[in-house]
N, C-alpha and C positions, 0 to 999 in steps of 0.2 A: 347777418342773423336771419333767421325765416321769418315771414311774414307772417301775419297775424295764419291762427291756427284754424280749420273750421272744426267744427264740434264733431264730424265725422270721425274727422282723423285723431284727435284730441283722446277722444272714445276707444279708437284701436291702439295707441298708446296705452292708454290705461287698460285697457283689456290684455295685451302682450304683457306689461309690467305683471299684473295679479295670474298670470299663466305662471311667470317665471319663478315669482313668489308662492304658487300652492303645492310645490314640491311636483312639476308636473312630472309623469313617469314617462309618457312618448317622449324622449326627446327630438327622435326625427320628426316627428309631426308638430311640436313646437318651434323647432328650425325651420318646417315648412310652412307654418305662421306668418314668423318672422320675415320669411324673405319674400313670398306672398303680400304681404303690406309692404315691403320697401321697393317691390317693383311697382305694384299700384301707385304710391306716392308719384315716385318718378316717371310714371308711364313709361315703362321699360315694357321691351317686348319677349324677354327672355331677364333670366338672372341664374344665379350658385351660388352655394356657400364651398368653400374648399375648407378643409380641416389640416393643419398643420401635423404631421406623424414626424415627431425629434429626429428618433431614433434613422429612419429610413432616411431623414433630409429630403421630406418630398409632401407633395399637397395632394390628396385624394377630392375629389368629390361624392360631397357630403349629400346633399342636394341639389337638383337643377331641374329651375322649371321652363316652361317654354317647350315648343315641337320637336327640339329636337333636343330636349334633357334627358332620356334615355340611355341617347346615342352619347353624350359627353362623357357618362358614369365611366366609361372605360376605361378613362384615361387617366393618366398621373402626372405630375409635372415635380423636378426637381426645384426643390430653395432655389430662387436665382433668374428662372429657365422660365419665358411667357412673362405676358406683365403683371397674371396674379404672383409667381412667381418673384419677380421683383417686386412688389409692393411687401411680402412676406422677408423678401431678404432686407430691404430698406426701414420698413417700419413704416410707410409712408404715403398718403394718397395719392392717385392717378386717376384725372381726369383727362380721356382723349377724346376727340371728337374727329379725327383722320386717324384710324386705326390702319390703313392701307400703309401711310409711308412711315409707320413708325414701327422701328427694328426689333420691336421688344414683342411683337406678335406672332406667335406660332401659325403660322398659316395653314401649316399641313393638316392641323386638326381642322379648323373651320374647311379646309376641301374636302376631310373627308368626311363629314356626318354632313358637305355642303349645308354650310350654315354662312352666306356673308356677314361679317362681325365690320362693322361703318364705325361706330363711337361705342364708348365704355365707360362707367365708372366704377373704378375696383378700389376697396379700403379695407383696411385693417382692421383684423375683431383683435382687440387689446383687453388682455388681464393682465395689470399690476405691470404695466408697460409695455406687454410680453404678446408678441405677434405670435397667435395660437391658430389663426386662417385668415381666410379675406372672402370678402364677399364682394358679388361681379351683378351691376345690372347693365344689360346690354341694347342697344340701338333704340331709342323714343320709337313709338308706335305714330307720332305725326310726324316723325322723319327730321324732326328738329335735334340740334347740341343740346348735351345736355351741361345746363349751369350749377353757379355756386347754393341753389337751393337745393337741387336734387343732390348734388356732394354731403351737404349737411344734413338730407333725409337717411340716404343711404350709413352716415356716420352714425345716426340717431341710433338705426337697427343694428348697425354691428356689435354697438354695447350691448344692446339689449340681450344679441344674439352673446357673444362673448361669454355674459353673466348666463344666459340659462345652461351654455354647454357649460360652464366651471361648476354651478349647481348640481344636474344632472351626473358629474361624472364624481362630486362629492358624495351626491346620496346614492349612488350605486359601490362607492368606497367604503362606506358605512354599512349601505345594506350584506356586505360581502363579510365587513368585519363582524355584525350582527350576527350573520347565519353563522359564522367562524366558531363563534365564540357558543353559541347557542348546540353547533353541535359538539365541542370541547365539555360543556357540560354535559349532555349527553352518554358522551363519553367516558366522563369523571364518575357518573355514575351508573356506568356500565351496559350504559344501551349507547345502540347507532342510528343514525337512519336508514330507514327503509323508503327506497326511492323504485316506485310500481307504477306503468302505465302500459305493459302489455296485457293484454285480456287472458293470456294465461297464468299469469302473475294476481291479477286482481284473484279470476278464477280462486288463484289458491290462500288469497286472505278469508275470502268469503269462508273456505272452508275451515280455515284457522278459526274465525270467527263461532262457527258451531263447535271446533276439535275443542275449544280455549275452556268452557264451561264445563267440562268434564275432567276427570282426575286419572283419566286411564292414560299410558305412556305414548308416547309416540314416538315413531324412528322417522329422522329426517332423510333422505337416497341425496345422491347427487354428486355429479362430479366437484372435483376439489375447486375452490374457490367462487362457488354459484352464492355462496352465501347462506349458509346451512345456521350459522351460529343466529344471524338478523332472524329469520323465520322464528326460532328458538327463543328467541326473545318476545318476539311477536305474541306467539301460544300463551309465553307467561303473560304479560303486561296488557293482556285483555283477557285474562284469568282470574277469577274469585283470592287468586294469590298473588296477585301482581305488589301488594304492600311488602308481602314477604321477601326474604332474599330470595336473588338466582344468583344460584354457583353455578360455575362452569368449569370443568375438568376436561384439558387435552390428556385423554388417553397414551397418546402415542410418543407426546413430549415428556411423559415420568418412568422414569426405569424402572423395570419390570418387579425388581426389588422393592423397592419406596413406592411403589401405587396403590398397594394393599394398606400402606399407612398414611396413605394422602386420602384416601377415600372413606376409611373406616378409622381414620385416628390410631391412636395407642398409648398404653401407658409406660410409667418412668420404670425402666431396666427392661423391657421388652427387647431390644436388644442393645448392639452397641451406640455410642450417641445417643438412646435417648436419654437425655437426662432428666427430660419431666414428662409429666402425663398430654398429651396433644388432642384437641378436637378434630377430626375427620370434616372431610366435604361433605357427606351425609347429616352429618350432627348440624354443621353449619345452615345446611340447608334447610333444617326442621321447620314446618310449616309454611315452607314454601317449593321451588323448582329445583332439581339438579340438572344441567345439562353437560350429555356424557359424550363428547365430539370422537371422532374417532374409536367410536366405542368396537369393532371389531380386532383392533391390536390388542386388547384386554386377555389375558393369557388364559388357558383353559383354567387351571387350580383357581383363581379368580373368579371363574366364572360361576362358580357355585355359588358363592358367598354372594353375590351381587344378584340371583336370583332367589336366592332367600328373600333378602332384601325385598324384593320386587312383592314375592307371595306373603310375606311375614311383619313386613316393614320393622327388621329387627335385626341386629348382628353384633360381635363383641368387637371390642377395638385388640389391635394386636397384641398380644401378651397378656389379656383378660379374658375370665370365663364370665364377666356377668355381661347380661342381654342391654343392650342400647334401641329402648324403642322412639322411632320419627315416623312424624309424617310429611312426606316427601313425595312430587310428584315429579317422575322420571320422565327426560324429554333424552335420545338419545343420536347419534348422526354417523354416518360412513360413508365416505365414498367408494369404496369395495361395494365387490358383487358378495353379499351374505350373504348369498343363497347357497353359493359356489362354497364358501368356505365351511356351512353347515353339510353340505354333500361330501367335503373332503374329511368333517371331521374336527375342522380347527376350529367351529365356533360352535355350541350346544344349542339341540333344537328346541329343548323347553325353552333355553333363553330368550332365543329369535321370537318365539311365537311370542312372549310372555311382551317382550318389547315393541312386539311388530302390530298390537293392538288397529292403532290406528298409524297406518304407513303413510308419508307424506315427500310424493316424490318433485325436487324443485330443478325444473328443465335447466340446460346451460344457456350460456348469454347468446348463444348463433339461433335458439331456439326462439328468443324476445326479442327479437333489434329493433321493436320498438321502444324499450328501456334502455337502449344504449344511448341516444341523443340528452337525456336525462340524465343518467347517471355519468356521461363527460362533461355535461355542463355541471352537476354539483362537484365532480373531483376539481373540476377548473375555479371555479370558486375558490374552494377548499384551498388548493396549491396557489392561487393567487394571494390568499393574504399569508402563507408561510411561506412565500419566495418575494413579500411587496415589489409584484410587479403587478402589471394590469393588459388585461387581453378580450379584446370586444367578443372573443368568441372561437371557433372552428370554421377555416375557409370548406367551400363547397367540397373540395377536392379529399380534405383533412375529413369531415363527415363520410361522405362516400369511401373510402378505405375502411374508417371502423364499421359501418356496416355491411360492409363485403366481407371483411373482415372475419375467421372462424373461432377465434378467440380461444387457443385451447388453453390456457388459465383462466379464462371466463372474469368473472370482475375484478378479481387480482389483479390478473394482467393488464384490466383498460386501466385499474388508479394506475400504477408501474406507470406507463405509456403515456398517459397525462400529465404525473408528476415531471416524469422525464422532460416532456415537452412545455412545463412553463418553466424550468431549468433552464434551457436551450434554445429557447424561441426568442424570436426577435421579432419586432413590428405591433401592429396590432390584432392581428388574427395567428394563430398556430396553425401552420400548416403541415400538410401530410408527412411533409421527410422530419419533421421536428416528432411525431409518432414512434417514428423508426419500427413500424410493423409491418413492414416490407421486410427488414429485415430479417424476421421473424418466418416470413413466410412458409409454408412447412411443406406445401408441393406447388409445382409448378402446374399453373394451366394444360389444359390434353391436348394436344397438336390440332390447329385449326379450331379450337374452343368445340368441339365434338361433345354432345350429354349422352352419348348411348350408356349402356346400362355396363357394359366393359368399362368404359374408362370412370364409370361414379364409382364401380367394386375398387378397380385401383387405385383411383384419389382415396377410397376409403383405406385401404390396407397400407398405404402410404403416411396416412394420418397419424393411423395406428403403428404403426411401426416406429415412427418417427417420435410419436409419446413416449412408447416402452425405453427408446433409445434413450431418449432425455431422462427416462426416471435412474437410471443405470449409467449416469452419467458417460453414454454414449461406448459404454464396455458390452460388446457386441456377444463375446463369450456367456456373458450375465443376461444379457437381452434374451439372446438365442433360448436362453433355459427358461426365461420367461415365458417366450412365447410357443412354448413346444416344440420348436424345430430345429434344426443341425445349422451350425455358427456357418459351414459354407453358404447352405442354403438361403440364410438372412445377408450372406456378402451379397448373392445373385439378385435377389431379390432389390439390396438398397441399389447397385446397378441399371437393374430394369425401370426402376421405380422413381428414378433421379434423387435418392434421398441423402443428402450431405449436412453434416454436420456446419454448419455456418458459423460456428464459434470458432475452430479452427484456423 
């Protein structure tokens, strides 16, 4: 047993213990606590903790202190394989004190971060019997063996150590299930979060924040998937109407037939089917927000009645002549170019103007990558507790891809991508090919990585083309009419341009 205690040490005991107990959040800087006091104890000149990963059957380090703790971080050791390795597949402590002629020592590592390793004591962090790492202090600083005291120091902190990582990786299981369920509710009643840390993003809360106090309409711009609906929500829910309901109306999802009765209600024998009188999204809406997503597919003969609406705040439901007055503040979104389509005709310029009050355009995701580190950590969350699996995070490799990344589904495509990747990943980090947005890729880098202003037009019109392609499910005949130009000319074109269909 150890010899009497001094009060020093007594003191760091009890200072480790009430770490471990106040829910501390650093866990790495609590494990380097820990291991900090059990090489002190033993006058050790170096030490680690290594953390056991199931899955991989292999030991990472976790911590390591000492001159040449940097240099160890690199390396992995398999269950088995070196004597932390063995102590991990055994369950079992090791004290050596001739580390030279014993078989069980990786040598090649200590040559090459040249570190001579003389004596060792490595043991087992134990939960519930269960070897989860080992921790390593290495060679006395007086050059002396290390004894059956410093074994029993070192066992002291692997508990300790043990308990705060099982702690630690409980209330980050909780914290995950908390945010889970936190934004489930959220959900349930009809908001999302909204996850902002680019300053063009703040930029456009701030403005939300002045648009929100006011009752005039607003049209949200932006390509599909930026998150057009979140903004939409935003304007209400710090709006004098945020108690009131928001409805929300996909335009483009109600046939063209039934939209005029989704929007404006109708009464019973208006026509076939209905068999009773029905409230409209407008009526629902009364005293508080509509939002009208895709509001450019809205068919012309529609488009009257919905700017009454706007001037009058009045309209009859189908198959009635008397007036239904609300009041209703119009929030509306496209990703089409209005402008293009009030120039062609298809959409009515009173309407535009009447909506376009105050216009609020929201950049795509290649535009903020500083909210992409953000919004992969909340999707990773998110996907961790409806796949119960658990992932320390995104390796170096796996971040650099999504921010290089062009993202043309913009935040659809990163959930997609991260969903996908806590699906399919293994270990503790998700890494880049668990992404699969390589595969995605949509052109190839310019010969010799060249930026002149030639090869950015043709990355450009390669981007582009390659969109239109996808929208058209890859029907070149349909593309071509898309984009103005003769169906050979778009053969030549994907030709020059390297543009191939990858799903093929």
């Amino acid at each position: 047993m150890l010899s009497t205690i001094d009060a020093q040490k007594f003191n760091t005991l009890i200072e480790t213990n009430n770490l471990i107990n106040s829910n501390y959040s650093d866990i790495h800087a609590l494990l380097s606590h820990i291991l900090e006091s059990a090489t002190r104890f033993c006058g050790g000149e170096a030490s680690s903790i290594l953390l056991l990963d199931r899955e991989k059957e292999e030991l990472y380090f976790e911590t390591a202190l000492g001159i040449k703790g940097p240099d160890v971080k690199r390396y992995t050791l398999k269950i088995g394989e070196g004597i932390a390795g063995w102590v991990a597949q055994h369950n079992k402590t090791l004290i050596i004190n001739d580390v030279d002629n014993d078989k069980r020592h990786q040598r090649h590592i200590s040559q090459e971060i040249d570190y001579p390793l003389k004596t060792i004591v490595a043991v087992p962090m134990r939960f519930k019997d269960q070897c989860i790492g080992v921790i390593e202090v290495m060679n006395k600083i007086d050059g002396k063996p290390f004894a059956g005291e410093d074994v029993e120091w070192v066992e002291i902190f692997a508990t300790q150590a043990a308990l705060a990582l099982t702690n630690a990786r409980d209330i980050e299981l909780a914290r995950n299930e908390i945010q889970l369920l936190r934004d489930q509710l959220k959900t349930d009643q009809g908001y999302h979060t909204l996850i902002a840390k680019s300053p063009v993003i703040l930029e456009k809360l701030e403005i939300i924040d002045r648009v929100a106090k006011t009752d005039s309409s607003v049209l949200i711009l932006g390509e599909s998937g930026v998150g057009k609906e979140l903004f939409a929500e935003q304007i209400h829910l710090r709006s004098p109407r945020s108690r009131a309901p928001f409805i929300r109306v996909n335009c483009a999802a109600i046939p063209e037939g039934l939209l005029e009765s989704e929007l404006f209600g109708h009464v019973k024998g208006a026509f076939t089917n209905a068999i009773a009188n029905r409230q409209g999204r407008f009526e629902m809406a009364d005293g508080g927000t509509i939002f009208l997503d895709e509001i450019a597919d809205i068919p012309l003969a529609l488009q009257a009645k919905l700017l009454r609406v706007i001037q009058e705040r009045t309209f009859e439901k189908v198959g009635s002549d008397i007036s239904v007055t609300v009041n209703v503040r119009i929030l509306a979104a496209t990703n089409k170019d209005i402008e293009v389509q009030v120039e062609k005709g298809q959409f009515r310029s009173d309407l535009y103007y009447r909506l376009n009050v105050l216009p609020l355009y929201i950049p795509p995701l290649r535009q903020r990558t500083e909210d992409i580190p953000e919004l992969a950590s909340f999707f990773l969350k998110k996907f961790m507790g409806e796949t119960k699996k658990q992932f320390e995070g995104f390796s170096d490799k796996a971040m650099e891809a999504m921010l290089s990344y062009a993202w043309p589904g913009n935040i659809r495509e990163l959930e997609n991508s991260v969903e996908r990747a806590c699906v399919i990943g293994k270990g503790r980090w998700i890494q880049q090919e668990d992404l699969f947005i390589n595969a995605h890729a949509m052109v190839s880098e310019p010969e010799g990585g060249s930026r002149n202003l030639k090869n950015a037009i043709n990355s450009f019109k390669a981007y582009f083309i390659h969109k239109v392609l996808e929208e058209h499910n890859w029907n070149q005949t349909e593309a071509a009419k898309d984009l103005g130009i003769q169906r050979t000319y778009l053969s030549r074109l994907n030709k020059e341009l390297g543009i191939i269909n990858l799903k093929d």
